[in-house]
Short mmCIF file of the C-alpha atoms (twelve columns), coordinates in Angstrom:
data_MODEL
# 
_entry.id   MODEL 
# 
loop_
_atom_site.group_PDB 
_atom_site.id 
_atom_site.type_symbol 
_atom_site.label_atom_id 
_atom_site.label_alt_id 
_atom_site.label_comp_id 
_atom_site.label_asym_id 
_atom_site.label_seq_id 
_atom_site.Cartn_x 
_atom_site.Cartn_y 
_atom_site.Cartn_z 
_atom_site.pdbx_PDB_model_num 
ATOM 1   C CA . UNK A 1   -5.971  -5.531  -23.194 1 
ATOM 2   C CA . UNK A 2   -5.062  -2.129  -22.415 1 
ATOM 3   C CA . UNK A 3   -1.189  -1.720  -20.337 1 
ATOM 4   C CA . UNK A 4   -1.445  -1.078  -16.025 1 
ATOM 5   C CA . UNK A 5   0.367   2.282   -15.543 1 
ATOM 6   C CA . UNK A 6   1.462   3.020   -12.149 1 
ATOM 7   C CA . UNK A 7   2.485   6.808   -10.731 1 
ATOM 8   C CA . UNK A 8   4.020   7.627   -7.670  1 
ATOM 9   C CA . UNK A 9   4.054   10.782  -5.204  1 
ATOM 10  C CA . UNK A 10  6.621   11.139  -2.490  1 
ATOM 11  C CA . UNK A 11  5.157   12.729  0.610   1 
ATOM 12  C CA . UNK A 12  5.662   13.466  4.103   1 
ATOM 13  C CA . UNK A 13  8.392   14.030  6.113   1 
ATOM 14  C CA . UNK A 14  9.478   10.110  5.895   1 
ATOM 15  C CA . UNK A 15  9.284   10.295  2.033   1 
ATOM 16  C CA . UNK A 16  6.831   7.753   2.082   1 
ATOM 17  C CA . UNK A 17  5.350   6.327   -1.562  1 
ATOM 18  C CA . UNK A 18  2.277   7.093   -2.767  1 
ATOM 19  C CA . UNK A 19  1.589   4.670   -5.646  1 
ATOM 20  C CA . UNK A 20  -1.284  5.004   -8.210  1 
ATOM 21  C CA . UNK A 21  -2.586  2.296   -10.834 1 
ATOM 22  C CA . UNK A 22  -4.572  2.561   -13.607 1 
ATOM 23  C CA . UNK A 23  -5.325  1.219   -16.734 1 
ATOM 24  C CA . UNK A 24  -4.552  2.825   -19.675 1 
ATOM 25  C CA . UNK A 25  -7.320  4.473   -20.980 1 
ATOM 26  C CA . UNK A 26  -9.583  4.534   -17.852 1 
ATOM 27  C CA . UNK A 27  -9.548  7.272   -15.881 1 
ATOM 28  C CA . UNK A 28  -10.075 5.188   -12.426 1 
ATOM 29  C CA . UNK A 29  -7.231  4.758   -10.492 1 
ATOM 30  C CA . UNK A 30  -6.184  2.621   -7.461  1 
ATOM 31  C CA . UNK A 31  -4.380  4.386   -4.455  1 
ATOM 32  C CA . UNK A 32  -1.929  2.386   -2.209  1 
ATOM 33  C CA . UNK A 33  -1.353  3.886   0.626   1 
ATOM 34  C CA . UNK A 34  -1.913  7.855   1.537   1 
ATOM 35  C CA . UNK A 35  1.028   9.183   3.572   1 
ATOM 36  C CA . UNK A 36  -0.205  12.468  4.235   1 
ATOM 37  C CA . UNK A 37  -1.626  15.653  2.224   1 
ATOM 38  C CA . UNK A 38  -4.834  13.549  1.323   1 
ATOM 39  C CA . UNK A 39  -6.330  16.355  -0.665  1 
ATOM 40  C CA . UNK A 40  -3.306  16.889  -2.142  1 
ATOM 41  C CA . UNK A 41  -3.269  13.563  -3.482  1 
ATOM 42  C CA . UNK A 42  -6.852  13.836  -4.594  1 
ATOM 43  C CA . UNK A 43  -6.203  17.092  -6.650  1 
ATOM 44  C CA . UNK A 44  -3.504  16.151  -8.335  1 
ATOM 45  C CA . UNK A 45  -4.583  13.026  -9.516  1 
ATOM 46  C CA . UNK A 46  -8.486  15.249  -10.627 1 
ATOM 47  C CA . UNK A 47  -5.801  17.311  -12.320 1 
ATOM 48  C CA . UNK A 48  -4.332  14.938  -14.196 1 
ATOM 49  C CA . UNK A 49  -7.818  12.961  -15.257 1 
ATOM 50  C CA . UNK A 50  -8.115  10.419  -12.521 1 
ATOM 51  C CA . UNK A 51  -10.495 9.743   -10.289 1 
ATOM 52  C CA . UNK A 52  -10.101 7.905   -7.248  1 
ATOM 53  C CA . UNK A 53  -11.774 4.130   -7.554  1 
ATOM 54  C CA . UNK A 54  -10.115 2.933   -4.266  1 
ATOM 55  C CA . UNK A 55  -7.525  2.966   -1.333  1 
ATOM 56  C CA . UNK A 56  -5.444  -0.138  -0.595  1 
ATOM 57  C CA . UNK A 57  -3.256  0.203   2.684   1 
ATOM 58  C CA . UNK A 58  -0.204  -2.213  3.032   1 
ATOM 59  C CA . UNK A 59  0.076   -1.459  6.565   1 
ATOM 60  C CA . UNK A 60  -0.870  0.929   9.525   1 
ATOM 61  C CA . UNK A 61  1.844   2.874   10.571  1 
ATOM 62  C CA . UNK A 62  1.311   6.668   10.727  1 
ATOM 63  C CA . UNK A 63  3.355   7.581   7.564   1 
ATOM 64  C CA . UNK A 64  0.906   5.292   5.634   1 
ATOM 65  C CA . UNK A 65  -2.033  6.822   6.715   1 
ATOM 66  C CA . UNK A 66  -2.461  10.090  7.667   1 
ATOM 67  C CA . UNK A 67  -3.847  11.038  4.625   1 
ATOM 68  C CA . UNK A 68  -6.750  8.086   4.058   1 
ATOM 69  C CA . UNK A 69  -9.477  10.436  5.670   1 
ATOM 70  C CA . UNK A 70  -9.466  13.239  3.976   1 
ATOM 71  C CA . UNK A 71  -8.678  11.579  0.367   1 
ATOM 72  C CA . UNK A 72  -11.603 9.010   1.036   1 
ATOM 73  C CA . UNK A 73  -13.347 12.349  2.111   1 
ATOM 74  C CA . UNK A 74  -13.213 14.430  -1.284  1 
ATOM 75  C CA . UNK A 75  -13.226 11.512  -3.388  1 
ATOM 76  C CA . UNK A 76  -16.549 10.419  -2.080  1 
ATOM 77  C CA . UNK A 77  -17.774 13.881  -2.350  1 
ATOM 78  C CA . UNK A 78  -17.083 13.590  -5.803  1 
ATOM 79  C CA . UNK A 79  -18.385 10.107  -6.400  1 
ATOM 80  C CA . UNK A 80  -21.310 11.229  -4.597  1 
ATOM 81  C CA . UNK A 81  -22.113 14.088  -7.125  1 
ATOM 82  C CA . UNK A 82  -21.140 11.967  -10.406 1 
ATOM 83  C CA . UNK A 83  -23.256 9.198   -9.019  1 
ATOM 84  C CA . UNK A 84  -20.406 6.687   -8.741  1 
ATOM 85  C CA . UNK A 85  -20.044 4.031   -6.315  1 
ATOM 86  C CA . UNK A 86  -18.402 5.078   -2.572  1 
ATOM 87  C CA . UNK A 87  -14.644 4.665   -2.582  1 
ATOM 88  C CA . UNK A 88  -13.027 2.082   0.071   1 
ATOM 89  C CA . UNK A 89  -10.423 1.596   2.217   1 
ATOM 90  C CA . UNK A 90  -9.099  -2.159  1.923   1 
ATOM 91  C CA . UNK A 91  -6.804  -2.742  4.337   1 
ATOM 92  C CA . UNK A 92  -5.534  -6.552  5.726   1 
ATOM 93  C CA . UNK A 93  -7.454  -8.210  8.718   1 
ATOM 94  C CA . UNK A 94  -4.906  -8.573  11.132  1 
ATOM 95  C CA . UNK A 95  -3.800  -5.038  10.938  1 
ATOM 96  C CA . UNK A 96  -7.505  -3.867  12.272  1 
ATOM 97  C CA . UNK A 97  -6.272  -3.701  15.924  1 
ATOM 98  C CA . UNK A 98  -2.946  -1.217  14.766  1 
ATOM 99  C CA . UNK A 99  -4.791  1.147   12.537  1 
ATOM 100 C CA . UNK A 100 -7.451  1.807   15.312  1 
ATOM 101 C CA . UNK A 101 -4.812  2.366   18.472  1 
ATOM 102 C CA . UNK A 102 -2.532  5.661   17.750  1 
ATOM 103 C CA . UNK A 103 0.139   4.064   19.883  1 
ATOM 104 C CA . UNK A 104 0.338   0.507   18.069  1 
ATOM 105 C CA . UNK A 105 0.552   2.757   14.881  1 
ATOM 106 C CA . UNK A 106 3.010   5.532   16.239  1 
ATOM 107 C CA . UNK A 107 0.573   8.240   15.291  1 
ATOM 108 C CA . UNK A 108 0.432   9.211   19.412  1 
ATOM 109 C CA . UNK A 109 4.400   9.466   19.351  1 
ATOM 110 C CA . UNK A 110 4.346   11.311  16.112  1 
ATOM 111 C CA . UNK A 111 1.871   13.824  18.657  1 
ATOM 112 C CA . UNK A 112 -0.665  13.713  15.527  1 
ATOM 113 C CA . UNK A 113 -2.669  10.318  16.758  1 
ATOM 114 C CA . UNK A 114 -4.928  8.849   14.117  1 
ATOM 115 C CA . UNK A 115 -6.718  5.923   12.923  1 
ATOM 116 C CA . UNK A 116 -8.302  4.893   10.028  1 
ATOM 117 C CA . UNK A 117 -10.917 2.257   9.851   1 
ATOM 118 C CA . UNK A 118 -11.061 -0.083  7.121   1 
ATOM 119 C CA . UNK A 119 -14.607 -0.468  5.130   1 
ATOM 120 C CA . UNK A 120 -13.295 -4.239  3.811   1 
ATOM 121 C CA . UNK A 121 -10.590 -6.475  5.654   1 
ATOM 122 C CA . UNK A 122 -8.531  -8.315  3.489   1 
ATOM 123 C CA . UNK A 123 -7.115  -11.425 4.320   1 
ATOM 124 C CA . UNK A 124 -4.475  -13.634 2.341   1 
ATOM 125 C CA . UNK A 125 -4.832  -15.174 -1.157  1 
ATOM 126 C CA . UNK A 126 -7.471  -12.706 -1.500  1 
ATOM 127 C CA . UNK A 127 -8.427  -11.150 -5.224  1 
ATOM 128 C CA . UNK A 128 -8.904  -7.476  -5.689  1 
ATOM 129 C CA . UNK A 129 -11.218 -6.656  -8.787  1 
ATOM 130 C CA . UNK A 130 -11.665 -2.749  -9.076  1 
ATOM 131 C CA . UNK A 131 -11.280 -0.182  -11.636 1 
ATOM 132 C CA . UNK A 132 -10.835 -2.769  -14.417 1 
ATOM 133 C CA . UNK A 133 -7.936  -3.846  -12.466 1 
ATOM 134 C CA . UNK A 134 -7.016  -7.411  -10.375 1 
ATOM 135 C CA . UNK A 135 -4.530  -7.919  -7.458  1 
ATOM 136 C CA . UNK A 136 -3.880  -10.689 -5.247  1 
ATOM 137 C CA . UNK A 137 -3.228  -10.154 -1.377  1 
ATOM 138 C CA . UNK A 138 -0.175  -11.225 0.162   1 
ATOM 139 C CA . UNK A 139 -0.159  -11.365 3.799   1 
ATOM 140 C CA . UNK A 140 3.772   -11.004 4.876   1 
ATOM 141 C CA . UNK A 141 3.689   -9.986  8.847   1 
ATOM 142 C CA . UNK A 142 6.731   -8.816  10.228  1 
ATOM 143 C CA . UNK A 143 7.211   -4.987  9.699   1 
ATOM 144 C CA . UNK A 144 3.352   -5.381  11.609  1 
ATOM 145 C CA . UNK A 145 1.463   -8.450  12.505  1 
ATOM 146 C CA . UNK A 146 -1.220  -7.462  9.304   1 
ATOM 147 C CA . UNK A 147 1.149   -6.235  7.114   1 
ATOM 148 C CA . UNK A 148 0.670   -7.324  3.249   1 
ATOM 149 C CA . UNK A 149 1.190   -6.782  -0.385  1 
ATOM 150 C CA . UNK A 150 -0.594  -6.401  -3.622  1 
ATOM 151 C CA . UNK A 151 1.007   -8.461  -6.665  1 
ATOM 152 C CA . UNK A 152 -0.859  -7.654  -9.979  1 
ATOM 153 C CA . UNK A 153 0.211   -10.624 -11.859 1 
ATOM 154 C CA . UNK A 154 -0.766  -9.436  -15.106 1 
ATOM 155 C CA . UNK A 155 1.890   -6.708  -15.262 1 
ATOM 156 C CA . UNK A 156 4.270   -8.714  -12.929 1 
ATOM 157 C CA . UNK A 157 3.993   -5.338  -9.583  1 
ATOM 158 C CA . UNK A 158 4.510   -5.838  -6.560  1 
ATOM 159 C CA . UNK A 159 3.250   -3.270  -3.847  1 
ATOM 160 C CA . UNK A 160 4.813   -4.530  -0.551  1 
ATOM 161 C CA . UNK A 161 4.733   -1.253  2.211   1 
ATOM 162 C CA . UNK A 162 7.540   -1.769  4.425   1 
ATOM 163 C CA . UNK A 163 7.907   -5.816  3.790   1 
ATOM 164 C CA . UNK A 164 10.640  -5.130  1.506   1 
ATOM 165 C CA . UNK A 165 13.241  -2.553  -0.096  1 
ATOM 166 C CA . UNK A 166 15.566  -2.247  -2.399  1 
ATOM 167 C CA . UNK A 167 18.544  -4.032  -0.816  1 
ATOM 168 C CA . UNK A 168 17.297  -3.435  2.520   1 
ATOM 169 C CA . UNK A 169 13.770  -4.589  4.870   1 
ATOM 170 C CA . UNK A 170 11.241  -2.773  7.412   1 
ATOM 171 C CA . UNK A 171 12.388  -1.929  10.763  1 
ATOM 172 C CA . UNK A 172 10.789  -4.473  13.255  1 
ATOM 173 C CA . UNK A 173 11.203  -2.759  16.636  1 
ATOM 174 C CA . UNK A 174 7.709   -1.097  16.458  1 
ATOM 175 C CA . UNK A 175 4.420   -2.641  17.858  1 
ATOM 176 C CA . UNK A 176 3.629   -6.001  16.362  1 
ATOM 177 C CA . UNK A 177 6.937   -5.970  14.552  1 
ATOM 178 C CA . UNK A 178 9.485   -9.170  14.392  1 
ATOM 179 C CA . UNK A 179 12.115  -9.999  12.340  1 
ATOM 180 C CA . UNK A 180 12.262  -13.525 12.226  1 
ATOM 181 C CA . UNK A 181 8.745   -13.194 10.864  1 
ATOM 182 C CA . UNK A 182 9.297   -10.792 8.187   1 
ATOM 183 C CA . UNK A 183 12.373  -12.458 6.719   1 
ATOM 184 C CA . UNK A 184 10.404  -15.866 7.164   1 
ATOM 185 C CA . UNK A 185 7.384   -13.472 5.130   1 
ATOM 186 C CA . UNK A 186 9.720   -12.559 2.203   1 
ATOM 187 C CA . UNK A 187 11.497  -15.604 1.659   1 
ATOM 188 C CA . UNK A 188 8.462   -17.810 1.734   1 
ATOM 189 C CA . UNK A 189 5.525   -15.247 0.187   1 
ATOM 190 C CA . UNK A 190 7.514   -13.220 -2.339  1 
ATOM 191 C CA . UNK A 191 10.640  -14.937 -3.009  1 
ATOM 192 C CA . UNK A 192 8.513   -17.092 -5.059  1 
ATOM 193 C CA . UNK A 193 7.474   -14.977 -7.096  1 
ATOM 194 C CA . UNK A 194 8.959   -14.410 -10.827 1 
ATOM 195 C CA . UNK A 195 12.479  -12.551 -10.443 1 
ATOM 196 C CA . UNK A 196 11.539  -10.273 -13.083 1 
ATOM 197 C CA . UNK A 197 8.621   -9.089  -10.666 1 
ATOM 198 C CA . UNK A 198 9.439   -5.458  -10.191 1 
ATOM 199 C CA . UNK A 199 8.956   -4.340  -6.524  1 
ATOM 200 C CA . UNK A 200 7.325   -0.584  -5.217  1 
ATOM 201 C CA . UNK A 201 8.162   -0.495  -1.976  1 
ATOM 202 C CA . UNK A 202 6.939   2.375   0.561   1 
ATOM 203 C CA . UNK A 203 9.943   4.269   0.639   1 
ATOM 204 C CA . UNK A 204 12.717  4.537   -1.916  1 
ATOM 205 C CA . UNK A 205 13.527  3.787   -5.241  1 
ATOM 206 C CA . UNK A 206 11.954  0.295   -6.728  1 
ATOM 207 C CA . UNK A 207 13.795  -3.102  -7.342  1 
ATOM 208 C CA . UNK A 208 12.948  -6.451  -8.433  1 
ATOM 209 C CA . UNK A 209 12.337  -9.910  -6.563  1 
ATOM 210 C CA . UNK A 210 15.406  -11.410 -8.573  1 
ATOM 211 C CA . UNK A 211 17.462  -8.282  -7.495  1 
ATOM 212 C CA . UNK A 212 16.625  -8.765  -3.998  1 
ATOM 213 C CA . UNK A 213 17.480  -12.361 -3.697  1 
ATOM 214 C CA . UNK A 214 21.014  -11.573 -4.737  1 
ATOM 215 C CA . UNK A 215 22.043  -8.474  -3.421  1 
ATOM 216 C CA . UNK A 216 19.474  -8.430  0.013   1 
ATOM 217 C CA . UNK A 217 21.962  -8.574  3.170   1 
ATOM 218 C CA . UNK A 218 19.315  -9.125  5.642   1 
ATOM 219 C CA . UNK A 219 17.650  -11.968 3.337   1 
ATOM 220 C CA . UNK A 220 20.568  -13.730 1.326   1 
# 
């Protein structure tokens, strides 16, 4: 079977990841997360051959999601003239009450409120099929009470937001956020996991799970 690929775009003024999978040799891809620029993100990926199959959201803050309206926007306009089915935003269950209040999700503060409204609610130990592609859902509150991950076993990636990065966690002192939780989240959802797992966080430079249990000061 053909490899996963995965892209990323840095956007925003948090240089937040935008991560794209595919695989190789279809010209669907899966979006996690859209920071901001969501046409932006739409044309380059058209530009490069992809079309847009689906948006997963790890979490609901602001720098996450400014950008899911107006990439679900053009890529439906597209899917609606090629005939192809509607694109979705997949988003965890327990973050539904964040991405729909612009103070819970920091937009309001940011004085550029949004929400986004998720067309299917994940919850965890849920399987993603799309684009010819599989993930499991990882619920890990503690960067927000619905945060979560998506681990594509087959290619050992791990998409985890804000849960995790390299050598360093989320911030916790936003709505819904708690520390004990989101160390208690890592240690006992992804810790787990193969060390060789290689980890895409939402902001910086990638790691693995084997890394991270060694050199992690907030988790060791």
């Amino acid at each position: 079977m053909a490899e996963i690929k995965i892209g990323r775009m840095v956007l925003g003024g948090n240089g937040t990841n935008c991560y794209f999978l595919y695989r190789e040799g279809n010209n669907e891809a899966v979006v996690i997360d859209a920071p901001d620029y969501g046409r932006r993100i739409y044309e380059t990926l058209e530009k490069n051959g992809f079309h847009v199959a689906a948006i997963l959201l790890t979490h609901g803050h602001f720098d996450h999601i400014w950008g899911v309206e107006e990439l679900k926007t053009a890529a439906n306009e597209k899917a609606e003239e090629t005939g192809a089915e509607p694109v979705k935003v997949y988003a965890c269950e327990d973050e539904r009450e964040l991405l729909n209040d612009t103070r819970m999700n920091v937009s309001k503060q940011m004085h550029r409120p949004c929400t986004v409204e998720a067309d299917v609610y994940v919850k965890d130990g849920d399987e993603i099929k799309i684009a010819g592609l599989s993930c499991r859902v990882i619920a890990t509150p503690g960067h927000t009470a619905g945060g979560c991950c998506y681990y594509f076993e087959e290619e050992g990636y791990l998409l985890c937001g804000d849960t995790l990065f390299l050598e360093s966690v989320g911030r916790t002192d936003f709505p819904t956020g708690s520390m004990g939780t989101l160390v208690r989240s890592v240690k006992e959802k992804l810790f787990v996991l193969p060390d060789e797992t290689k980890v895409y966080p939402g902001h910086g430079d990638s790691s693995t799970i084997g890394h991270e249990k060694k050199y992690n000061p907030f988790l060791v």
